[in-house]
Backbone as CSV, one residue per row, in Angstrom:
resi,resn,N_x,N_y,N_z,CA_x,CA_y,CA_z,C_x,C_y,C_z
1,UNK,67.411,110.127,83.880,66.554,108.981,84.111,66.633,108.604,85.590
2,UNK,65.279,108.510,86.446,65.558,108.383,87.718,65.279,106.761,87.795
3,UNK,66.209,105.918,88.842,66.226,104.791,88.884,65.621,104.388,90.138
4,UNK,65.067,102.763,89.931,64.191,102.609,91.299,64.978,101.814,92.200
5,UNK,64.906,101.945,93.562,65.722,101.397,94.051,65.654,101.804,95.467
6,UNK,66.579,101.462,96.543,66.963,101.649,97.265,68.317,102.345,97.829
7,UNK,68.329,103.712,98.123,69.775,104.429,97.834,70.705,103.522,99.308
8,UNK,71.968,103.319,98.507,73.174,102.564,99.510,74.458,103.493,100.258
9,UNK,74.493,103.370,101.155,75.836,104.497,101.805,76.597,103.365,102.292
10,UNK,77.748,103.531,101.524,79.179,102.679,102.083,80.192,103.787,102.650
11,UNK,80.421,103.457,103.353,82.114,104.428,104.027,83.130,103.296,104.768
12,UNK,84.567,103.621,103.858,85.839,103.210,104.485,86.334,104.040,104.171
13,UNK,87.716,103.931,105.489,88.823,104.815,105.934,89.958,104.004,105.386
14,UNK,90.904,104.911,104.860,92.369,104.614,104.628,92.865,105.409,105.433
15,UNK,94.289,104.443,106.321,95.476,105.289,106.785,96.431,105.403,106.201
16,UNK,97.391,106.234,106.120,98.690,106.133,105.761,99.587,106.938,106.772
17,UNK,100.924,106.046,106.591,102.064,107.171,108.040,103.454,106.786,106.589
18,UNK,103.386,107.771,106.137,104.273,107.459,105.168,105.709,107.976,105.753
19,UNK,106.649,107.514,104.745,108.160,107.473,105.738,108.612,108.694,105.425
20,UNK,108.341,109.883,104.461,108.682,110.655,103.720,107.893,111.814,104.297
21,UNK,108.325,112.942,104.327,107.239,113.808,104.633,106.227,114.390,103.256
22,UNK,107.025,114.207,102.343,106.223,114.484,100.411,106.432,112.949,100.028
23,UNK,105.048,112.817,100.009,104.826,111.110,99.129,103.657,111.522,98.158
24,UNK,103.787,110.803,97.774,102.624,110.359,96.279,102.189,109.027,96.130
25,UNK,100.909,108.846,96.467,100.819,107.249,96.855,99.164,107.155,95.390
26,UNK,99.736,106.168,95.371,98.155,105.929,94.114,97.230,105.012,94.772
27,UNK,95.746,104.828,94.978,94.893,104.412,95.335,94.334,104.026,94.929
28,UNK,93.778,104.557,93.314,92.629,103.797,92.196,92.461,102.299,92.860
29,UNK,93.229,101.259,92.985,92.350,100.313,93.361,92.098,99.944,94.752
30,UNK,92.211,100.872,95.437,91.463,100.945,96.736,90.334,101.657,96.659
31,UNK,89.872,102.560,96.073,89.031,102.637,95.711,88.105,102.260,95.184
32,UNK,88.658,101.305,93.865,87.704,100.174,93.295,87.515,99.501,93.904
33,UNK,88.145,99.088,95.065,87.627,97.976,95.904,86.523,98.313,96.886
34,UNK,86.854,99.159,97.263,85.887,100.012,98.338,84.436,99.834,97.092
35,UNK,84.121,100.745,95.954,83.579,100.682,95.085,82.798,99.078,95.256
36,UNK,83.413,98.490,95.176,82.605,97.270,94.927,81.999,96.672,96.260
37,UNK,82.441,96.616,97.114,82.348,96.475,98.417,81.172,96.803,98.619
38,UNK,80.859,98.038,98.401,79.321,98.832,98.567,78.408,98.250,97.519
39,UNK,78.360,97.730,96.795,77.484,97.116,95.175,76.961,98.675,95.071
40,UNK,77.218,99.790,94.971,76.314,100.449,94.216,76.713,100.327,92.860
41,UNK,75.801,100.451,92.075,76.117,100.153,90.602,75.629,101.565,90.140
42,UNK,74.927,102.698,90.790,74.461,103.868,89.912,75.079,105.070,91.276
43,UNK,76.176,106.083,91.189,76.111,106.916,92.280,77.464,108.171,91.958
44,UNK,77.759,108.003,93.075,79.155,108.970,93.420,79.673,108.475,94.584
45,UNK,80.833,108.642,94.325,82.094,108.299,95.204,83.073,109.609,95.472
46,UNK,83.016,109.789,97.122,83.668,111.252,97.180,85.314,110.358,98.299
47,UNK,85.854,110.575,97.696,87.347,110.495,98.318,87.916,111.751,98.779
48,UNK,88.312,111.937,100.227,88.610,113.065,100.509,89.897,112.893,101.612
49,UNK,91.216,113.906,101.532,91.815,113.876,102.810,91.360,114.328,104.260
50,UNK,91.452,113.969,105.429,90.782,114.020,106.396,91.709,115.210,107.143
51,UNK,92.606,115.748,106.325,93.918,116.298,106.998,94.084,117.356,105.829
52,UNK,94.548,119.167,106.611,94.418,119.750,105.690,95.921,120.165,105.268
53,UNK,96.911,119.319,105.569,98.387,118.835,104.849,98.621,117.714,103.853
54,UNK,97.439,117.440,103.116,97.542,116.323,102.133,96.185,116.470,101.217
55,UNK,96.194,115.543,100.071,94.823,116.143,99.373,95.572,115.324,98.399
56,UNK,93.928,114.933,97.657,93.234,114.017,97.058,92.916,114.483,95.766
57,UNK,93.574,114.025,94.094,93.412,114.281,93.690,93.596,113.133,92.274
58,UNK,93.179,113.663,91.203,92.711,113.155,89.668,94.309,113.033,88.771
59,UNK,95.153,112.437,88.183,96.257,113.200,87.250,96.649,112.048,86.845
60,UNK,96.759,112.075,85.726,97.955,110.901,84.493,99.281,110.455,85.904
61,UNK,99.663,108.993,85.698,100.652,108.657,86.219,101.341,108.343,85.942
62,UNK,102.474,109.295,85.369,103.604,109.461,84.502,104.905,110.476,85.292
63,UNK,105.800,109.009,85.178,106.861,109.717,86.143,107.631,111.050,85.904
64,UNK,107.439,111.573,84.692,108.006,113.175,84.018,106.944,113.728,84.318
65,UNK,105.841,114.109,84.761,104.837,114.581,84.937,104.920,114.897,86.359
66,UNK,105.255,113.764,87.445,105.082,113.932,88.598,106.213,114.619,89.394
67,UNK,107.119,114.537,88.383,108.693,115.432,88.859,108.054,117.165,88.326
68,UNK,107.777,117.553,86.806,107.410,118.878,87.014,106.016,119.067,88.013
69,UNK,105.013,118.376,88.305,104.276,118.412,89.415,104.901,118.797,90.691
70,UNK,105.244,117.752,91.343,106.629,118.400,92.315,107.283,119.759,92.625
71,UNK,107.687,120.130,91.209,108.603,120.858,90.864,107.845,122.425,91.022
72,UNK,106.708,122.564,90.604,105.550,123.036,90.487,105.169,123.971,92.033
73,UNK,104.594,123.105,92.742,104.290,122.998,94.319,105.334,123.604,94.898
74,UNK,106.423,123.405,94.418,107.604,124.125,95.382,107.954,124.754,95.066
75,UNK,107.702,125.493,93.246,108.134,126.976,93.133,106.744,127.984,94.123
76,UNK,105.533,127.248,93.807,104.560,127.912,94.040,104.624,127.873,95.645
77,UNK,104.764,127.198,96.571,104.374,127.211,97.980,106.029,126.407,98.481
78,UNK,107.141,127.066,98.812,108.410,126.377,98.989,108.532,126.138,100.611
79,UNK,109.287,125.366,100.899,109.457,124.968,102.248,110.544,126.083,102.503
80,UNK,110.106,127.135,103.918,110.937,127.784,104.125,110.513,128.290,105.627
81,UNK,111.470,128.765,106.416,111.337,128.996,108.048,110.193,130.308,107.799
82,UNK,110.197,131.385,106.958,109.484,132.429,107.552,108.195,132.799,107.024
83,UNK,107.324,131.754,107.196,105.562,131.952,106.928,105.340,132.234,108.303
84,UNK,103.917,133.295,108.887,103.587,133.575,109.971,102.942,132.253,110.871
85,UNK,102.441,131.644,109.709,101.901,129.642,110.785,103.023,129.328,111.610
86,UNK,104.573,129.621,110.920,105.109,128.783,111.776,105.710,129.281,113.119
87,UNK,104.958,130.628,113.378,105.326,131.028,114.751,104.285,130.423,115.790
88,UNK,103.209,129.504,115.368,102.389,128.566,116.214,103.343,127.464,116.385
89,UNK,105.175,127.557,116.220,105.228,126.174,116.819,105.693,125.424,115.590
90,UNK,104.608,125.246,114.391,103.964,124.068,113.226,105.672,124.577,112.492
91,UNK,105.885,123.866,111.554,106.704,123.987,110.074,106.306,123.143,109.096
92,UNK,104.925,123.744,108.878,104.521,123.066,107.465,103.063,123.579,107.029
93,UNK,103.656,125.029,106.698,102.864,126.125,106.388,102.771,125.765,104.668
94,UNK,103.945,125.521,104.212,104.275,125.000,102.778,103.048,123.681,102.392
95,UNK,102.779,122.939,103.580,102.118,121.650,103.218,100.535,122.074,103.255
96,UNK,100.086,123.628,103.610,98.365,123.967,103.717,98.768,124.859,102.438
97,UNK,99.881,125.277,102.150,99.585,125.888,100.399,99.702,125.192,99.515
98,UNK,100.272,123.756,99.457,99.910,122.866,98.573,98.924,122.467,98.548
99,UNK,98.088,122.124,99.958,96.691,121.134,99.868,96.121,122.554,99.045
100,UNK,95.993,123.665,99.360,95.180,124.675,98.525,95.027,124.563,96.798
101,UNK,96.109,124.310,96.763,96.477,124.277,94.851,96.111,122.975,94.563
102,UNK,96.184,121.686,95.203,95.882,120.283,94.679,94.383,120.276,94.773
103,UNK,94.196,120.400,95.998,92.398,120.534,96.625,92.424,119.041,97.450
104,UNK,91.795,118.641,98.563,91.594,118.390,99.602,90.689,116.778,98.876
105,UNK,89.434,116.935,98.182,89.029,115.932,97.745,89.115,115.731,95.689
106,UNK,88.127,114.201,95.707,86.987,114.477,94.563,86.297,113.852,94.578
107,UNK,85.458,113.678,93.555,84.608,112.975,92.791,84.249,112.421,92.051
108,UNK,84.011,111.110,92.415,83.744,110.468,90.477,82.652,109.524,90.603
109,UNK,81.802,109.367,89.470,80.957,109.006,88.890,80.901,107.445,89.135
110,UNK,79.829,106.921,89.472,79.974,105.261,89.202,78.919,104.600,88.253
111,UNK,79.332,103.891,87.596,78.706,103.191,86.514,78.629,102.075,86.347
112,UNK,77.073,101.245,85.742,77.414,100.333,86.375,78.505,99.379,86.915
113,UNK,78.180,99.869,88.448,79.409,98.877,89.433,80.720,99.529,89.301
114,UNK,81.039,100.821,88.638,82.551,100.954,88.379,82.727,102.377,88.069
115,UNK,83.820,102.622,88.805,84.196,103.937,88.441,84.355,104.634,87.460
116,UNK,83.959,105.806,86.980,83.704,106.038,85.633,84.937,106.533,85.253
117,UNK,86.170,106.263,85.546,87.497,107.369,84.917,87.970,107.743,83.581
118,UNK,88.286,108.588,82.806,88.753,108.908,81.893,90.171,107.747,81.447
119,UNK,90.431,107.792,80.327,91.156,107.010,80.207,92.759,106.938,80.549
120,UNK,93.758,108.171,81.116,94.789,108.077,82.016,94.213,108.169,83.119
121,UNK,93.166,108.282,83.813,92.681,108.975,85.224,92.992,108.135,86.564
122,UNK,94.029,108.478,87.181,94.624,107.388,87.998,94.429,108.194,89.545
123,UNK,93.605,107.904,90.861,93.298,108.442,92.424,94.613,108.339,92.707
124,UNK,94.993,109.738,93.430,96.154,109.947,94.029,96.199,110.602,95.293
125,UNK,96.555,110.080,96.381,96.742,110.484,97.686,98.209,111.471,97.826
126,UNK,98.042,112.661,97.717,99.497,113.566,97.836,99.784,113.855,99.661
127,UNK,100.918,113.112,100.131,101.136,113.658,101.532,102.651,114.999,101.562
128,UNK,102.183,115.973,101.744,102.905,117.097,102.179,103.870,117.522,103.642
129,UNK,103.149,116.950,104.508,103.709,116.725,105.387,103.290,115.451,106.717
130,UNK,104.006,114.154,105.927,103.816,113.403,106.804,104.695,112.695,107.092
131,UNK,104.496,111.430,107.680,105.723,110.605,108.977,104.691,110.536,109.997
132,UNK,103.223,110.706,109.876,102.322,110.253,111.283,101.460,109.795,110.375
133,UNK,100.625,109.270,111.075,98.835,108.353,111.075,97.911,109.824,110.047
134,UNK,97.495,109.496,109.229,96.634,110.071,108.377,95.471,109.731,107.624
135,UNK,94.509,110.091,107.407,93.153,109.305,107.120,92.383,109.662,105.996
136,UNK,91.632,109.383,104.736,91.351,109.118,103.916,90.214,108.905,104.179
137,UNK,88.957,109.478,103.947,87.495,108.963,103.377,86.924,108.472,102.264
138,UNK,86.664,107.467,102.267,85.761,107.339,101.143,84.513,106.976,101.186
139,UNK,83.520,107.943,100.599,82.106,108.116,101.324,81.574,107.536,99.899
140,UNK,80.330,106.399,99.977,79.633,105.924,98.501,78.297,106.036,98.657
141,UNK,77.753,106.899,97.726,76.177,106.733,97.600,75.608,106.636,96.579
142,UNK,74.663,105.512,96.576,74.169,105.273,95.085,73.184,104.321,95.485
143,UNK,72.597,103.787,94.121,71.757,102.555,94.277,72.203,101.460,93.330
């Protein structure tokens, strides 16, 4: 059903300089706020990391969940001296094979006025390697 209207573009930035270099920070209601901020009541909302050592993603927020999550990431991509990135200098070759497996953004649905989430579906900002200034998009278009 196409709706009449006038299409709306909202965009805010989140920072974070977290103290940890692996954090897990939840956002859902920064998002909803952002969300409302814009009044679109019919659209999509794309949340994305601006940084390709962190990434943006969908998951139940359940603290046994987020330990084998964790647990997960570091059998699959482990922090260790001898990846070829880190002869540029960098040591956090481990933190671009996690953003690979989490993924970088998403997407979700808005309805009227509100995010459409499933019923555990909680926005999660994963930082891999941080302790600096990091940035967050959230781009809204709708009517």
């Amino acid at each position: 059903m196409l709706k009449e209207g006038t299409t709306k573009v909202y965009t805010e930035y989140l920072t974070f300089n977290t103290k940890k270099r692996r954090e897990l920070i939840k956002i859902t209601d920064k998002v909803k706020s952002a969300v409302e901020k814009s009044k679109v009541k019919e659209g999509l909302c794309l949340v994305s990391a601006m940084h390709l050592t962190a990434s943006v993603f969908i998951q139940d927020d359940e603290e046994g969940l987020w330990e084998d999550i964790w647990q997960w990431l570091e059998k699959l991509a482990p922090f260790k001296p001898d990846y070829k990135h880190h002869l540029t200098g960098e040591d956090n070759a481990d933190a671009h094979l996690k953003n690979l497996l989490t993924h970088l953004q998403v997407v979700i649905p808005i309805t009227n006025g509100e995010l459409d989430l499933g019923p555990w579906q909680e926005i999660f900002y994963a930082e891999y390697d941080g302790q600096r200034p990091k940035r967050v998009i959230i781009k809204i278009m709708g009517i």
